[in-house]
C-alpha positions as CSV (number, residue, x, y, z in Angstrom):
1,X,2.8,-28.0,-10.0
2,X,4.4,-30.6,-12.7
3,X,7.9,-32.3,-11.8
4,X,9.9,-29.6,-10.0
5,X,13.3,-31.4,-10.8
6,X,16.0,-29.2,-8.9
7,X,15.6,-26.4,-6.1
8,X,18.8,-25.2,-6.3
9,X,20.6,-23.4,-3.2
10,X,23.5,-21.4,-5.0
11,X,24.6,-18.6,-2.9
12,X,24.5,-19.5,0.7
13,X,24.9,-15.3,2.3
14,X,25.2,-12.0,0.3
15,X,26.0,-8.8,0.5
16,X,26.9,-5.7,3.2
17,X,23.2,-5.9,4.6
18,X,23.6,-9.9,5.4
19,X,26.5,-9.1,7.6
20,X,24.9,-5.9,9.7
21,X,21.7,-8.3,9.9
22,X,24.0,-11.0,11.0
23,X,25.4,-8.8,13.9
24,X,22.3,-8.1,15.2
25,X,21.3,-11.3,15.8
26,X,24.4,-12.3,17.4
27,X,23.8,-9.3,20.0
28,X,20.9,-10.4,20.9
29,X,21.3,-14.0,21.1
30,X,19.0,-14.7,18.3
31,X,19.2,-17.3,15.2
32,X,22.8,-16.5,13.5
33,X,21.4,-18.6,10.4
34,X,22.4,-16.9,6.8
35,X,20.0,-16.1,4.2
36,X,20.1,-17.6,1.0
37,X,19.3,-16.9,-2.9
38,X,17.6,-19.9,-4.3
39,X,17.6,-20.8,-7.8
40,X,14.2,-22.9,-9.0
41,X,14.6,-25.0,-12.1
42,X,11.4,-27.0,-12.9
43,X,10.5,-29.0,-15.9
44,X,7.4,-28.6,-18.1
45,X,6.1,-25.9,-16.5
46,X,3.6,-23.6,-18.3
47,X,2.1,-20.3,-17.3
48,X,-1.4,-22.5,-16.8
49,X,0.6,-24.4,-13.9
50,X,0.6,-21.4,-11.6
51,X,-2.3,-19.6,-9.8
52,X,0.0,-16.1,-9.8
53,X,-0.5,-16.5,-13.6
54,X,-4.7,-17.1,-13.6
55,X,-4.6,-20.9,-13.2
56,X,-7.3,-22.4,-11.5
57,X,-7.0,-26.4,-11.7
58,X,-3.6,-25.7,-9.7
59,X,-3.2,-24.3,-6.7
60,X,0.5,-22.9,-6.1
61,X,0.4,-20.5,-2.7
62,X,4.3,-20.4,-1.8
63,X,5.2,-19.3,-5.4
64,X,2.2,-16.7,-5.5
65,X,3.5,-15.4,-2.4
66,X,7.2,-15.2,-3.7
67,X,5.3,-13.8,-7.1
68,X,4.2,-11.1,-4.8
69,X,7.5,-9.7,-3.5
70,X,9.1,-9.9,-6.7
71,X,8.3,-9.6,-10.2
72,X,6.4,-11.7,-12.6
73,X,7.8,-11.9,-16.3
74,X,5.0,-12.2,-19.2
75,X,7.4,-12.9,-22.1
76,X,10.2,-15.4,-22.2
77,X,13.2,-16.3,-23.9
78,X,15.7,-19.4,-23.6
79,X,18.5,-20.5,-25.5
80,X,17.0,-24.5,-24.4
81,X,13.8,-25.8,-22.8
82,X,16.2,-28.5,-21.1
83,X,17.8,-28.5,-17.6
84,X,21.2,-29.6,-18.7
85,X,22.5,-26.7,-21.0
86,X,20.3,-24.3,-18.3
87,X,21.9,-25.3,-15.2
88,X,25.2,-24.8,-17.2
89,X,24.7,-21.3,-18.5
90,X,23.3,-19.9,-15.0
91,X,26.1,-21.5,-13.3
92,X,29.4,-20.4,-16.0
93,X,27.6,-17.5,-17.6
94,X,28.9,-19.1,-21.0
95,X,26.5,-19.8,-24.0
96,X,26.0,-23.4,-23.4
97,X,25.8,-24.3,-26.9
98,X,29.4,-23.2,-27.4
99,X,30.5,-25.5,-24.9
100,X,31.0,-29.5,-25.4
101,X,28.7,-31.9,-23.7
102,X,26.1,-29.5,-22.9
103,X,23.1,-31.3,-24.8
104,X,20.5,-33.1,-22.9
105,X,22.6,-35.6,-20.8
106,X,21.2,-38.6,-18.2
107,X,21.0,-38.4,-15.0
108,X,24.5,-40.8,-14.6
109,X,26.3,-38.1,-17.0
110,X,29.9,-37.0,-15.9
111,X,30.2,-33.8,-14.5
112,X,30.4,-30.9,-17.7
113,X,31.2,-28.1,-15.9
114,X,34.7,-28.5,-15.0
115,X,35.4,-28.2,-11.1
116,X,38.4,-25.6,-11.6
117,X,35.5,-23.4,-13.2
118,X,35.4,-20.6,-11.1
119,X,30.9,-19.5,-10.9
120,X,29.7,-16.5,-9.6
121,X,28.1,-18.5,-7.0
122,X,31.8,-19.7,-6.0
123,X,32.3,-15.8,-5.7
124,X,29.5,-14.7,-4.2
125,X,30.3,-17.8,-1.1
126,X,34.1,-17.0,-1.0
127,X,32.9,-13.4,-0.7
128,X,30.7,-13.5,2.3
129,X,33.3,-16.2,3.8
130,X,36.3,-13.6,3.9
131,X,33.3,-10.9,5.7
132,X,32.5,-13.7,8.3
133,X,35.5,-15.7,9.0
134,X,38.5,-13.5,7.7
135,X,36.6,-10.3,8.9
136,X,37.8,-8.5,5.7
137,X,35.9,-6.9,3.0
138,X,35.5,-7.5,-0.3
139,X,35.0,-5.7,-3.8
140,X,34.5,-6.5,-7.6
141,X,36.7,-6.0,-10.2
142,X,36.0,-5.7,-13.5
143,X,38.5,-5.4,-16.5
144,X,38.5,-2.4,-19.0
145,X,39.7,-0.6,-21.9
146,X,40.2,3.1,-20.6
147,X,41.1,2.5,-16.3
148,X,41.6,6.0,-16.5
149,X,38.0,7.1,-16.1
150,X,37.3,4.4,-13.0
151,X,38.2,4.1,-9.6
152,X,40.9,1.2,-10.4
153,X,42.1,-1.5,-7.7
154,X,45.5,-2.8,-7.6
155,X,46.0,-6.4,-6.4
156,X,48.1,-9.9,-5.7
157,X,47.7,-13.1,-7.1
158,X,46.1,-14.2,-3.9
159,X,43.3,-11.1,-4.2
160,X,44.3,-9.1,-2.0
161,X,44.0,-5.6,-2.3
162,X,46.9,-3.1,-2.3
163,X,46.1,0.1,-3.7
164,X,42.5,1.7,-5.1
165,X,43.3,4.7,-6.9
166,X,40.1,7.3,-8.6
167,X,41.2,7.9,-12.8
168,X,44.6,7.7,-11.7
169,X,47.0,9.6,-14.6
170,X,49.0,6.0,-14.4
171,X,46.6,3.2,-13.8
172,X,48.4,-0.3,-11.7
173,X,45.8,-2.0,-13.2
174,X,42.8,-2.3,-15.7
175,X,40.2,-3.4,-13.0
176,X,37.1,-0.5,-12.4
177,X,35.9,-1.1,-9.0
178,X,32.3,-1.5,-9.6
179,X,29.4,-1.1,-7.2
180,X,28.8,-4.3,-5.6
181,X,30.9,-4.2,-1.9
182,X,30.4,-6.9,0.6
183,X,31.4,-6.0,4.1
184,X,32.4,-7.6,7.9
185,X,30.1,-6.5,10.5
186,X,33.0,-3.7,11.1
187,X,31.3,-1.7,8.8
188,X,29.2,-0.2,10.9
189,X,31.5,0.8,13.4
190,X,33.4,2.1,10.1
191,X,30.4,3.8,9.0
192,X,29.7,5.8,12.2
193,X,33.5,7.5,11.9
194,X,33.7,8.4,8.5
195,X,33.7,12.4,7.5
196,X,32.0,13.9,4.8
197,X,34.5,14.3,1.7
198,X,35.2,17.9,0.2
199,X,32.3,18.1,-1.7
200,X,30.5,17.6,1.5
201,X,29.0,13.8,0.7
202,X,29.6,10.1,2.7
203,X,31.9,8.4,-0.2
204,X,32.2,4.8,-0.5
205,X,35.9,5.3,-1.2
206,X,36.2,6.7,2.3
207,X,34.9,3.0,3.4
208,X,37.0,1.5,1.1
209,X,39.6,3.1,2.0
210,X,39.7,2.3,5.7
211,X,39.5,-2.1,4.9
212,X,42.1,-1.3,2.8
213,X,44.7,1.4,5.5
214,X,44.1,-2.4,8.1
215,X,44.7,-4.8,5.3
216,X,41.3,-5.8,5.1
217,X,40.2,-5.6,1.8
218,X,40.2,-7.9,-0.7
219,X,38.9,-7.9,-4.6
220,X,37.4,-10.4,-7.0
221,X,37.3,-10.4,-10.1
222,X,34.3,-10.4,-12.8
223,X,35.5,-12.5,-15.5
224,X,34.2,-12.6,-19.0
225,X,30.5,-13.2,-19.5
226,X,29.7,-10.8,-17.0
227,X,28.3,-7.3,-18.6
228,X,29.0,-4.3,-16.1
229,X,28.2,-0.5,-17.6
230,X,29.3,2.8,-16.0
231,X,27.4,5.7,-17.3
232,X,29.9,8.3,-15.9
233,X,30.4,9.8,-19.0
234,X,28.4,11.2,-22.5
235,X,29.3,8.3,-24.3
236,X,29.0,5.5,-21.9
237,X,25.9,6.8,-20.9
238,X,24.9,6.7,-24.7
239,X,26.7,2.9,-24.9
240,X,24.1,2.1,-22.1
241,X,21.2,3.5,-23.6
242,X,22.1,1.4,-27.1
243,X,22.7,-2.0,-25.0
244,X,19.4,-0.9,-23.1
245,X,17.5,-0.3,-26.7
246,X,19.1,-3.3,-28.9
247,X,17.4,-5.7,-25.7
248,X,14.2,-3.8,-25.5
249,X,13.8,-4.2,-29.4
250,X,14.8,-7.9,-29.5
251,X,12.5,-8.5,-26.7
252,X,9.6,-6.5,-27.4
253,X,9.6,-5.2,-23.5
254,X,10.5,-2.2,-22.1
255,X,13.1,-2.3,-19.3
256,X,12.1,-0.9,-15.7
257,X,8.4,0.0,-17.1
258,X,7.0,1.2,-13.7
259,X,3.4,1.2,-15.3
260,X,3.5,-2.3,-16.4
261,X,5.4,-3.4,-13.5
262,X,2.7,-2.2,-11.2
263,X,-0.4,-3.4,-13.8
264,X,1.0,-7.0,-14.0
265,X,1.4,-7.2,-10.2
266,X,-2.5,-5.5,-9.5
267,X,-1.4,-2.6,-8.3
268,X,-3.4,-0.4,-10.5
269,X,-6.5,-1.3,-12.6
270,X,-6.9,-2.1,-16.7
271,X,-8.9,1.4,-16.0
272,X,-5.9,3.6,-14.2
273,X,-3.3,1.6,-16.5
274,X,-5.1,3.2,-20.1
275,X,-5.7,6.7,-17.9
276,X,-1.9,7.0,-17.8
277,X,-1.2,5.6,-21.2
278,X,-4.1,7.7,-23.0
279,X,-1.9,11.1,-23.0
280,X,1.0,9.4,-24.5
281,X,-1.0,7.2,-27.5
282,X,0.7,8.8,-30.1
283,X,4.9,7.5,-28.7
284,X,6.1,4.4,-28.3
285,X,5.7,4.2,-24.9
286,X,2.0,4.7,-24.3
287,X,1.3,2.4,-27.3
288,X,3.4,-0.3,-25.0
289,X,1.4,0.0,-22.1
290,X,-1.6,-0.6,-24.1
291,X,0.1,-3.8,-25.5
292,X,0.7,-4.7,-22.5
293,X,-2.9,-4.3,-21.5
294,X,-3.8,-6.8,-24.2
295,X,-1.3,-9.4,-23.8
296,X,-2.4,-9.3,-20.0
297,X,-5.8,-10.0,-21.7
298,X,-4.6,-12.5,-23.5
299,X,-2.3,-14.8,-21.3
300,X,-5.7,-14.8,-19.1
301,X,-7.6,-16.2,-22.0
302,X,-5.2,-18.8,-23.0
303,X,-5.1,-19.9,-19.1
304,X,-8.7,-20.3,-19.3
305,X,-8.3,-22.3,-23.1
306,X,-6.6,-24.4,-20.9
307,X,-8.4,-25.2,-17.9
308,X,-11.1,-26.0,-20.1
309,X,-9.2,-28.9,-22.1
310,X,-7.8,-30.1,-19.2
311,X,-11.5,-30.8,-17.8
């Protein structure tokens, strides 16, 4: 593979199921090392410089293999082909070409994301620092219009968390609590002792709830250019489906296709794919799948266009 310029170790730890994991291991004496979420930005790279995509002249195993646990993308868009204004939009979640300095810069440029800039990798880190050194837990705020339809968190200028109220009548706040939770390794002796609410289900709240009775709960907020919808309601649920349809259109790809996921990735055949698509040629959907079929087709002949100039 071509000039891999950055491998890019953002988010050292995430998440409720890194700290359970990380409890385990300490019982038993084994490696307490966290995992990470890695960020590859490489340079020049085209779908003819990677075997998970058909090529043969290169031979890219480790990717293949990540290829294989995840999901390969077909289609792609970007606002720049360059690293600099990249880098800069993954990081700030800002449109980079909005922003000064953001062009293609050497490598001796001055720094262009300002270091009071708070990332979503900074949050993600502080997050899973307050699980494993504060032993507290953490959740995500988001602002809104309407609090009165969300679970709303009330809070101090130093995050933490005093009060988490469901559609409260007088909201303290305009911050939804949305799902994303990171907890301590107490959460699973938290977990074993909760009841089952009055309509007889294990609520997240009840969790919540407990951090937050020992002054163990923090929150963080989600600033602006993060997108979080709730579909607890007729028209948010309609919002959702809009947002889902504008980016499907733009795009030309449908969102959470299990067909093509599991055609692109060899799970089922050219042959099973147009059985499944056949009873539904005459809607949108099954005429997708067989566009999908071709441009499979097609990305395969264009690898092979390749290979053959390259030789």
């Amino acid at each position: 593979m071509r000039n891999v310029s950055r491998i890019l170790p953002l988010l050292p730890g995430i998440a409720m199921l890194s700290g359970c994991n990380n409890a385990a291991q300490k019982n038993n004496g084994q490696n307490d090392q966290k995992p990470n979420i890695i960020y590859i930005f490489a340079d020049d790279l085209g779908i003819g410089d990677l075997s998970c995509y058909g090529a043969t002249k290169v031979s890219t195993p480790n990717i293949d293999r990540l290829a294989g646990q995840g999901v390969q993308f077909t289609n792609a868009y970007a606002t720049s082909a360059t690293s600099t204004p990249s880098r800069f939009g993954l990081l700030t979640g800002m449109y980079p070409w909005r922003q000064k300095n953001t062009g293609i810069a050497p490598g001796n440029s001055e720094l262009i994301i300002d270091t009071a800039c708070v990332t979503m990798a900074d949050m993600l880190k502080d997050a899973v620092r307050i699980a494993d050194e504060e032993h507290k837990a953490t959740v995500f705020g988001y602002w809104v219009n309407d609090p009165k339809r969300y679970g709303v968190a009330e809070f101090d200028r130093n995050g933490n968390c005093l009060s988490i109220e469901e559609k409260p009548v007088k909201p303290k706040s305009n911050y939804a609590v949305v799902g994303l939770y990171f907890y301590p390794n107490k959460i699973v002796d938290v977990a074993s002792k909760i009841q089952p609410s009055a309509r007889g289900e294990y609520e997240i709240t009840t969790v919540n709830q407990w951090f937050l009775n020992d002054r163990e709960l923090k929150v963080q907020i989600l600033g602006r250019g993060f997108a979080w919808l709730d579909t607890g309601t007729h028209d948010s649920l309609s919002e959702a489906s809009t947002y889902i349809e504008v980016v499907e259109k733009r795009q030309g790809l449908k969102i959470a296709c299990l067909e093509a996921i599991a055609y692109r990735k060899g799970w089922i055949s050219e042959e099973r794919m147009r059985e499944l698509a056949q009873p539904m040629i005459k809607n949108q959907y099954g005429q997708y799948l067989f566009k999908v079929i071709d441009e499979m087709k097609q990305d395969i002949n264009s690898t092979n266009i390749l290979d053959k100039v390259g030789k």
